[in-house]
DSSP file (Angstrom, degrees, kcal/mol; ACC not computed):
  #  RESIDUE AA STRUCTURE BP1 BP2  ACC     N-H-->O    O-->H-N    N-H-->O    O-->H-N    TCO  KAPPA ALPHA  PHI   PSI    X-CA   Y-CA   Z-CA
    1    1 A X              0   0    0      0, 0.0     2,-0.3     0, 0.0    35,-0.0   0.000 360.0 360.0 360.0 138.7  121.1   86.5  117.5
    2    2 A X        -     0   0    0     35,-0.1     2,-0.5     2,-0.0    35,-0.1  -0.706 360.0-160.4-108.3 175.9  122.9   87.7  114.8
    3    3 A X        -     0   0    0     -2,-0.3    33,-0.2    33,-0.1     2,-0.1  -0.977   8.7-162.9-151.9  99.9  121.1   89.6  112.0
    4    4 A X  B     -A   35   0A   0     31,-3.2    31,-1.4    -2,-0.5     2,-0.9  -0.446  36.6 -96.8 -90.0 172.5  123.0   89.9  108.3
    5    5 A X        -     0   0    0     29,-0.2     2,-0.7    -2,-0.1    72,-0.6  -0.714  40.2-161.2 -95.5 144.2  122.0   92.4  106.0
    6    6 A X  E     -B   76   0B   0     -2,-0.9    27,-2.8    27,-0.2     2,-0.4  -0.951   5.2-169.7-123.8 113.0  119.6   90.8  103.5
    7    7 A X  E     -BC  75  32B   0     68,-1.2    68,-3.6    -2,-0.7     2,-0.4  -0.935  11.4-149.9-102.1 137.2  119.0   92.6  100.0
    8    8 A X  E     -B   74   0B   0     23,-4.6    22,-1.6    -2,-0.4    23,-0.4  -0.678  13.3-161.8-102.5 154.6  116.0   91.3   97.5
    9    9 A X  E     -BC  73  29B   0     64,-3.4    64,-2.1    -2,-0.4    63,-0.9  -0.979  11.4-158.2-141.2 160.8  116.4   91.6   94.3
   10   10 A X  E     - C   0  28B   0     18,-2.3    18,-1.7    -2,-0.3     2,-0.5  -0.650  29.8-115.5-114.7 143.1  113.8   91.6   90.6
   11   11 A X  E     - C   0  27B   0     -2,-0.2     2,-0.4    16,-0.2    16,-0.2  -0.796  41.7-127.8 -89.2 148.6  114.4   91.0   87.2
   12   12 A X  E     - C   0  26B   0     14,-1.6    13,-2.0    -2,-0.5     2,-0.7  -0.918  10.0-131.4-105.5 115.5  113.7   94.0   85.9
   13   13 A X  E     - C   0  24B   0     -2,-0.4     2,-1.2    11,-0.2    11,-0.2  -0.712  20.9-175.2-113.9 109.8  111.3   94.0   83.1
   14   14 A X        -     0   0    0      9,-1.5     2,-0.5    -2,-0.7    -1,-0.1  -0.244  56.8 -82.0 -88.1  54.3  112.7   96.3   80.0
   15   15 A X        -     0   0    0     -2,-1.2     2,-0.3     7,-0.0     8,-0.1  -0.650  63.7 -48.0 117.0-141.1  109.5   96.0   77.7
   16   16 A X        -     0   0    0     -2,-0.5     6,-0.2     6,-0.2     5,-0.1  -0.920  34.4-133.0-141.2 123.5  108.1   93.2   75.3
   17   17 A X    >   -     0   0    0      4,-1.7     3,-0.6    -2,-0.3     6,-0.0   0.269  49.4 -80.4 -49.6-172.9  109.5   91.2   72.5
   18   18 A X  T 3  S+     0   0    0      1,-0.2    -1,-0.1     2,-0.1    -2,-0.0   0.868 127.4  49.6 -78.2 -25.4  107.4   90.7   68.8
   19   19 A X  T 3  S-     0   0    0      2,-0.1    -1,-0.2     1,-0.0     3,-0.1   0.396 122.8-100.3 -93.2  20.7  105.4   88.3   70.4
   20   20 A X  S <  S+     0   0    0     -3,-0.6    -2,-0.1     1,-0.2     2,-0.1   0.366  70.6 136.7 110.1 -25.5  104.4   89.6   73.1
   21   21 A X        -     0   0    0     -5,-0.1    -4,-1.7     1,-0.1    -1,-0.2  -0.276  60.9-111.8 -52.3 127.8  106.9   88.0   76.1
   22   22 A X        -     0   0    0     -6,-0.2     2,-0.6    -3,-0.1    -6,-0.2  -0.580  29.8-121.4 -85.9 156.4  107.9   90.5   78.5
   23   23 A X        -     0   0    0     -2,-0.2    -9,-1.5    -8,-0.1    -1,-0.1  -0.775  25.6-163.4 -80.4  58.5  112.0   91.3   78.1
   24   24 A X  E     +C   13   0B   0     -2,-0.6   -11,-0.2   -11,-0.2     3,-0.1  -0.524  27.2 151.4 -99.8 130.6  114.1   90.5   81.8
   25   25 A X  E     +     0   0B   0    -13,-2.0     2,-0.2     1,-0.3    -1,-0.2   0.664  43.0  20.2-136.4 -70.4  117.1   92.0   81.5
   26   26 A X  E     -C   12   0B   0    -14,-0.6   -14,-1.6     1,-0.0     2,-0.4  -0.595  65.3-108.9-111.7 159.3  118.8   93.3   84.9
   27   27 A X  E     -C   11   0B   0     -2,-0.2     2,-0.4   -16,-0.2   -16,-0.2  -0.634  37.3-174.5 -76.4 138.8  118.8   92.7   88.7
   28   28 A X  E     -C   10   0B   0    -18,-1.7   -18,-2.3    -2,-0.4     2,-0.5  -0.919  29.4-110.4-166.1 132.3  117.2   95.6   90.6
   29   29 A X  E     +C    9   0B   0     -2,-0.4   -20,-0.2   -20,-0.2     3,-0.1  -0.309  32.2 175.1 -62.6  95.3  117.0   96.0   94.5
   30   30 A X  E     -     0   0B   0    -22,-1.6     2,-0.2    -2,-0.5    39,-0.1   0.695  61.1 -13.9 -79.7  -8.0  113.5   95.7   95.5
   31   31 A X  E     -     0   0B   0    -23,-0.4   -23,-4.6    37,-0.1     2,-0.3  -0.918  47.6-147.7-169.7 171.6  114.1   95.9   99.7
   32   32 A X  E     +C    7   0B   0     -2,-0.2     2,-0.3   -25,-0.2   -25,-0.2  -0.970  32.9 132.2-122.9 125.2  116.5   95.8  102.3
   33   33 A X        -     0   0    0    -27,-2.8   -27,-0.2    -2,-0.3    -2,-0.1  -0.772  52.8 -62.8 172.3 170.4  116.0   94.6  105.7
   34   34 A X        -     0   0    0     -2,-0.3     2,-0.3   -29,-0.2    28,-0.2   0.089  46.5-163.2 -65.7 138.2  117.6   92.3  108.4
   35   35 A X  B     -A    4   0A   0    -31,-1.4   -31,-3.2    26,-0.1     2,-0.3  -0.979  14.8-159.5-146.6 156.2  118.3   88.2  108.2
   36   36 A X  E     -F   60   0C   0     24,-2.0    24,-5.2    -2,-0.3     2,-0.3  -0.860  18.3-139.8 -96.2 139.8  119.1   85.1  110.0
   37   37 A X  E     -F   59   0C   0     -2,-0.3     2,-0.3    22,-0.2    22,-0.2  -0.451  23.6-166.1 -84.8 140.5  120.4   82.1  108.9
   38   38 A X        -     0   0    0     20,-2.4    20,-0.4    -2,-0.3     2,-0.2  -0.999  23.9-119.4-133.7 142.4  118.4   78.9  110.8
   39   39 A X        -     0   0    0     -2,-0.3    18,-0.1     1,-0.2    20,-0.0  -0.675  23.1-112.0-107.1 143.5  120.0   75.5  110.5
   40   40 A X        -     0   0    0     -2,-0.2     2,-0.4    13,-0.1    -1,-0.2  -0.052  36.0-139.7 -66.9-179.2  118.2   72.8  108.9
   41   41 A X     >  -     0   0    0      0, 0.0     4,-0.7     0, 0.0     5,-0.1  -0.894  25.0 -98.0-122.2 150.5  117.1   69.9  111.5
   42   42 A X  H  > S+     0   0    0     -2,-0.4     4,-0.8     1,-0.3    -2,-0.1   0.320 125.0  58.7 -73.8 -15.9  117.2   66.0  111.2
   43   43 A X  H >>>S+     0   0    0      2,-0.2     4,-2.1     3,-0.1     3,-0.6   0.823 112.4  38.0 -56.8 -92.5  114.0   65.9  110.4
   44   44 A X  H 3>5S+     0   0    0      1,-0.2     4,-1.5     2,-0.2    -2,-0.3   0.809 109.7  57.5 -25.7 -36.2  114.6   68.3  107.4
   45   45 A X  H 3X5S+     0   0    0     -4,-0.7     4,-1.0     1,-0.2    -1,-0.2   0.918 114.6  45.3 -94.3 -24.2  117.8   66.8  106.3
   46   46 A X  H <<5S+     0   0    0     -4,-0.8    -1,-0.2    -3,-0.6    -2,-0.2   0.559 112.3  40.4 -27.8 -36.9  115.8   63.5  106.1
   47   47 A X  H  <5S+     0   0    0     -4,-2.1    -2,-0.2     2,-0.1    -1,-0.2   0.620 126.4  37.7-110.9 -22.8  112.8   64.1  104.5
   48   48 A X  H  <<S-     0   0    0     -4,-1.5     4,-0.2    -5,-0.6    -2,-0.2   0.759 107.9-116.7-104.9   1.6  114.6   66.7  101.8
   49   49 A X    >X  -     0   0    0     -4,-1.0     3,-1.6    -5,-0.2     4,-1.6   0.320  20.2 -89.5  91.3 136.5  118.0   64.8  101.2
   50   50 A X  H 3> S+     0   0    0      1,-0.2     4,-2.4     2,-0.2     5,-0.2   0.922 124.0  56.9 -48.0 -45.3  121.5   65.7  101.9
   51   51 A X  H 34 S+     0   0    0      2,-0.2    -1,-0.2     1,-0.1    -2,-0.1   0.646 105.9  55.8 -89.5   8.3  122.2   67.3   98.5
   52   52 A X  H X4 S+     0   0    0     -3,-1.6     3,-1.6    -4,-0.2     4,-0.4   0.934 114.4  40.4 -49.1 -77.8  119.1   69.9   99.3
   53   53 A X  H 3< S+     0   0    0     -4,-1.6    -2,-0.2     1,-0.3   -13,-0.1   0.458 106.5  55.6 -83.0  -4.7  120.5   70.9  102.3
   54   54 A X  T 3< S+     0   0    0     -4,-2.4    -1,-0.3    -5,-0.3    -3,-0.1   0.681 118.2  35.6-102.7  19.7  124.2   71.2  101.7
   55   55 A X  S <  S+     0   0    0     -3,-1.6    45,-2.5    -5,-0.2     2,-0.4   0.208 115.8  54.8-120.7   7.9  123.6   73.8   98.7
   56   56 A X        -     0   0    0     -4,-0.4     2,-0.4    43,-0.2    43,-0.2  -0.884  60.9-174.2-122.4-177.5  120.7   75.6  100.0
   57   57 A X        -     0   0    0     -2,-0.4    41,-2.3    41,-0.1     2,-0.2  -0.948  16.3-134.1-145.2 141.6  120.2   77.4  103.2
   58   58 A X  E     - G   0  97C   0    -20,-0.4   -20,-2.4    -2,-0.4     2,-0.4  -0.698  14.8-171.0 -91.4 149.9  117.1   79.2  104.8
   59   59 A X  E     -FG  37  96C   0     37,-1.8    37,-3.0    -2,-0.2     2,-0.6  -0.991  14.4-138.6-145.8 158.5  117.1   82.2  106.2
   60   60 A X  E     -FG  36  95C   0    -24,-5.2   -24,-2.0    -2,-0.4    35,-0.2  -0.896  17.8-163.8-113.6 135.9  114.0   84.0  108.4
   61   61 A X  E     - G   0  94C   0     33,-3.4    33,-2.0    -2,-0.6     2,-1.6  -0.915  27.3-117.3-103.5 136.9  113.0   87.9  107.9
   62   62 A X  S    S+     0   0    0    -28,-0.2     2,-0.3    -2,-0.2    31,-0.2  -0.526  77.1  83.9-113.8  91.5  111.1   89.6  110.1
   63   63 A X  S    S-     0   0    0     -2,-1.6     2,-0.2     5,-0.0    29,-0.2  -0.825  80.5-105.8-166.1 154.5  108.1   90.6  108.2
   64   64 A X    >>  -     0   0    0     -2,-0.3     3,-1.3    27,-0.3     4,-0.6  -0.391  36.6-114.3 -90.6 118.4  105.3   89.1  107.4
   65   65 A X  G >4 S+     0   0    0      1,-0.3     3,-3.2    28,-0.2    29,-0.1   0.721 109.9  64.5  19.7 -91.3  104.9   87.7  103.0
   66   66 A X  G 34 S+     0   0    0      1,-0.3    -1,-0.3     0, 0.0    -2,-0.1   0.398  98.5  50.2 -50.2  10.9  102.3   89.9  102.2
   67   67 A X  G <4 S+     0   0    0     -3,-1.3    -1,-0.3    -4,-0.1    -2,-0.2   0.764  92.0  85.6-106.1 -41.0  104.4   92.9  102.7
   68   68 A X  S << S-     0   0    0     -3,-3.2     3,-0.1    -4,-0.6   -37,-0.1  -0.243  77.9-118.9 -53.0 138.5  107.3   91.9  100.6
   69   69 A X        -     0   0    0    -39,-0.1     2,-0.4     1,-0.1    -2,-0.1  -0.281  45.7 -78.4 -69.2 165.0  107.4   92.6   96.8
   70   70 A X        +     0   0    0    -40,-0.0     2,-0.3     2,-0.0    -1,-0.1  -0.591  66.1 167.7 -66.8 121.2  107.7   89.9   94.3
   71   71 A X        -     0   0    0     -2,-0.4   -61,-0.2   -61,-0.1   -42,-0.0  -0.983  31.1-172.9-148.6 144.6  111.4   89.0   94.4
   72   72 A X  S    S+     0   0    0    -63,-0.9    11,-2.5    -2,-0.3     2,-0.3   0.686  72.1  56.1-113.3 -31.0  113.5   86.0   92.8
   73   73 A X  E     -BD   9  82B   0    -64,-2.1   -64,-3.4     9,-0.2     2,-0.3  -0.805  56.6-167.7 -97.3 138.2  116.9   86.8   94.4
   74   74 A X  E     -BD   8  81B   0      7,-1.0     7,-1.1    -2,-0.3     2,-0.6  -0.963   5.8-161.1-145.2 140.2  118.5   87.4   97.8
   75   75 A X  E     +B    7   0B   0    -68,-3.6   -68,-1.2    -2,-0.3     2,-0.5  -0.833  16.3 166.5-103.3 101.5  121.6   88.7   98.7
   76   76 A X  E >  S-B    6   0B   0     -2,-0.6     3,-2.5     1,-0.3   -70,-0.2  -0.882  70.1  -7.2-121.3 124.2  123.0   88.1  102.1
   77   77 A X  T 3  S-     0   0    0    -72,-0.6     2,-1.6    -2,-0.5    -1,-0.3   0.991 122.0 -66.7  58.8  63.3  126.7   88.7  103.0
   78   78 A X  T 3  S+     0   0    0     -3,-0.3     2,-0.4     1,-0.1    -1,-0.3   0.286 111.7 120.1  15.7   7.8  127.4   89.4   99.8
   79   79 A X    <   -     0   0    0     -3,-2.5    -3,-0.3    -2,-1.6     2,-0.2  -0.667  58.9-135.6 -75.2 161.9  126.7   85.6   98.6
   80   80 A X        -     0   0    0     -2,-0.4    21,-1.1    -5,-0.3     2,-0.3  -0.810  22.6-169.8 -82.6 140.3  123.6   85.6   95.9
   81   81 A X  E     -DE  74 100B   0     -7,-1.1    -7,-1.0    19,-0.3     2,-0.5  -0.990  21.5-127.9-140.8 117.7  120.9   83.0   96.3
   82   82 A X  E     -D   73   0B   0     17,-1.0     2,-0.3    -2,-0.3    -9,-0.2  -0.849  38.5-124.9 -75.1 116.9  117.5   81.6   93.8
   83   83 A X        +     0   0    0    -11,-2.5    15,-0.2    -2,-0.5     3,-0.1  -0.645  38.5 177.5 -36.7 115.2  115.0   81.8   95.9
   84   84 A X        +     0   0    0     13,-2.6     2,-0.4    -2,-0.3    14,-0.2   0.594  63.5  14.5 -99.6 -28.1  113.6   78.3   95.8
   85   85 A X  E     -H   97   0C   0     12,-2.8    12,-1.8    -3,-0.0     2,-0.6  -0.983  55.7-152.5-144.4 143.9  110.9   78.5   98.3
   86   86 A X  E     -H   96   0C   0     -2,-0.4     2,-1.3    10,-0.2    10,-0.3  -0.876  15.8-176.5-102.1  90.3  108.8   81.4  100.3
   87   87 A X  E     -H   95   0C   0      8,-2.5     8,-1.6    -2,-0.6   -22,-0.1  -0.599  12.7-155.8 -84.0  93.1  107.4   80.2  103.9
   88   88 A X  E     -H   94   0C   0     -2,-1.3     6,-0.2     6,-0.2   -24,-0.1  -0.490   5.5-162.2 -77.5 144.7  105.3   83.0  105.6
   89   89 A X        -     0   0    0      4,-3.0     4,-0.5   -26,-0.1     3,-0.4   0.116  35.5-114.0 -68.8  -0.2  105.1   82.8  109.2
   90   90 A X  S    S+     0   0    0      3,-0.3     4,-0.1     1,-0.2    -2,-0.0   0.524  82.4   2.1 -42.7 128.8  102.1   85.0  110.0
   91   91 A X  S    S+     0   0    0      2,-0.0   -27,-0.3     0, 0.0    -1,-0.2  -0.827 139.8  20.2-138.0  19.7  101.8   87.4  111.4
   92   92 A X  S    S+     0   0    0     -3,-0.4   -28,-0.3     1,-0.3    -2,-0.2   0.777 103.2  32.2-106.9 -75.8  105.5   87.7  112.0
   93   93 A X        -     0   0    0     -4,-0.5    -4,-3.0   -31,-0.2    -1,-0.3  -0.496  44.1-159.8 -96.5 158.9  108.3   85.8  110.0
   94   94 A X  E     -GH  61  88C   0    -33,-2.0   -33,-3.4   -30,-0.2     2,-0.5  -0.952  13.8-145.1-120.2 153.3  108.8   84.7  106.7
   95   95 A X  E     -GH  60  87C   0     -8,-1.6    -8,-2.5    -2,-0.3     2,-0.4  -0.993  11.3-167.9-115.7 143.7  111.3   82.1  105.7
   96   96 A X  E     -GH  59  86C   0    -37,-3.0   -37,-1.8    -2,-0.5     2,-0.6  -0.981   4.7-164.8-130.1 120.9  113.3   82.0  102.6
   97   97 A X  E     -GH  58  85C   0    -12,-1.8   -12,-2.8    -2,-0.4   -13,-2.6  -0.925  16.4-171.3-134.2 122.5  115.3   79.3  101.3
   98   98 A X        -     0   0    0    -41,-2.3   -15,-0.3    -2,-0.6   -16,-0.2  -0.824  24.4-121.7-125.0  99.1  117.8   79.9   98.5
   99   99 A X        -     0   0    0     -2,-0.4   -17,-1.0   -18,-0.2     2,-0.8  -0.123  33.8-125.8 -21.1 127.0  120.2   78.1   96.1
  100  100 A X  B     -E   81   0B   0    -45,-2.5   -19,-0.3   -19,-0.2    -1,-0.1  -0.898  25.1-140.4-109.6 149.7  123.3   79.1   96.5
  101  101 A X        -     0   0    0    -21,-1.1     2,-0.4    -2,-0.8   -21,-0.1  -0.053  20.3-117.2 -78.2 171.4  124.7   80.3   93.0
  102  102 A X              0   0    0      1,-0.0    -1,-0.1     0, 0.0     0, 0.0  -0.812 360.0 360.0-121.3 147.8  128.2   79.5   92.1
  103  103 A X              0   0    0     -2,-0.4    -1,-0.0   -24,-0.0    -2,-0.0   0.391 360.0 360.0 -90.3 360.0  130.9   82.3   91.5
């Protein structure tokens, strides 16, 4: 198996505005730790459409949701990806499936 390096990343929240909204301003690294990319299946590319699956990708992490911080971004191999969906695995994986952003 190969195993990229997976950084998550937060908007980072610099205060509040006059009404009250909080302010997201910068990206900041909320963890590190190992991923694999898992290829969608015919099933999948069926039921979510061909133009799901050739601009997003999943990848599985091996720790379980409820340990990860709240994060909107992942960076793997230096692409960036919006997290569009969170699947925990429990009590093992999660999977995470991400837009990928354009450069």
């Amino acid at each position: 198996m190969i195993w990229k390096k997976c950084i998550l990343k937060a908007l980072r929240s610099e205060g509040t505005d006059e009404l009250g909204n909080p302010v997201l301003s910068e990206w900041e690294t909320v963890a590190q730790l190992p991923a694999r990319e898992t290829p969608w299946t015919d099933e999948q590319i069926s039921l979510e459409g061909r133009e799901v699956t050739k601009s997003e990708q999943r990848f599985i992490l091996p720790v379980t949701g409820r340990l990860l911080p709240e994060f909107q971004r992942a960076v793997i191999d230096d692409i960036p990806y919006d997290i569009t969906q969170v699947i925990e695995l429990d009590p093992r994986w999660t999977v995470i499936q991400g837009k990928v952003l354009k450069r």
